[in-house]
N, C-alpha and C positions, 0 to 999 in steps of 0.2 A: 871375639864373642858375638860382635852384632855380625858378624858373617852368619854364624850357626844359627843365630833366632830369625835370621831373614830367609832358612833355606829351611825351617820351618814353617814359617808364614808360609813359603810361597807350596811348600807339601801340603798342609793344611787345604789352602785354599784352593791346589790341584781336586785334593778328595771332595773339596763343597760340591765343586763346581760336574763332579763327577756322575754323581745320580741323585739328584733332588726328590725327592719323595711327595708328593700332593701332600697340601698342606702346608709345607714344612717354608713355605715363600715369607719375606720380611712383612708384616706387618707396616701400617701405613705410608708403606711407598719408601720405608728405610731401606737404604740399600747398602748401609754399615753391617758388618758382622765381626764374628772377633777376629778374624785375622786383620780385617782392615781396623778398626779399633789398635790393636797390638803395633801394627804397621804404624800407625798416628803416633802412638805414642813414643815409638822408637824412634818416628823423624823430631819426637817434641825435647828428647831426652837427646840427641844429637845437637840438636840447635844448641838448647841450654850449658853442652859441652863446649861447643865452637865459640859462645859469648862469650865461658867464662878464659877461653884460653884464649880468647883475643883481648877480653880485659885487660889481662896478666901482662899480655905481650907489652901492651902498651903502657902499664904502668910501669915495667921494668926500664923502659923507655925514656919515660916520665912525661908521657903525654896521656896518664888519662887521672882522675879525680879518684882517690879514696874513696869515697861513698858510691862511684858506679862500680870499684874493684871489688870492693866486699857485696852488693848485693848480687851481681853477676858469677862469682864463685858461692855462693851460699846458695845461690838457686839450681846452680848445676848439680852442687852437693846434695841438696833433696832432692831433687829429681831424680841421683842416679842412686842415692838410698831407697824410694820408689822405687824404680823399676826392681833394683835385686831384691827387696819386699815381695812383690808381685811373683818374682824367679821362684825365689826358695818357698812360697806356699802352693804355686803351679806345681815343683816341687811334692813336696810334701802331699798334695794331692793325691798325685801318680802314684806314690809308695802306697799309699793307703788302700787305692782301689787295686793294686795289683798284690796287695796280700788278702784281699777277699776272696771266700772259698769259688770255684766256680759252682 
């Protein structure tokens, strides 16, 4: 799945970069947009994954604490409830505007 959302960024971000329009430049020198925005969060929803599956690892081990095992899985858990939040109303979006009449 992050294969496919990263070869949308990087299409997306093909098209910005494509024909910019006067005017249309970031505002005070931000040079974030939404694919790099999206790209963020995808590296932040990664990270959150690798903590908690290195928590796990180690407490199956039995080298790491309770209390860092459950907040390191519980944050990955919301984070990757977030992200497919974000999916299915981008989602949902795209149905709505492609059943508007032209």
């Amino acid at each position: 799945m992050l294969a496919k959302i990263s070869g949308a960024v990087g299409a997306y971000t093909k098209a910005l970069s494509g024909g910019a329009k006067p005017g249309m430049e970031p505002r005070g020198g931000q040079e974030q947009n939404f694919a790099g925005a999206l790209a963020g969060s995808l590296d932040k929803l990664r990270g959150a994954l690798e903590a908690g599956e290195t928590a796990s690892t180690a407490a199956v081990s039995g080298k790491a604490d309770l209390t860092h095992l459950v907040t390191a899985v519980s944050n990955a858990e919301l984070t990757l409830q977030t992200v497919v939040g974000v999916r299915d109303r981008a989602i949902q979006a795209y149905q709505e505007i492609s059943r508007m009449p032209i």
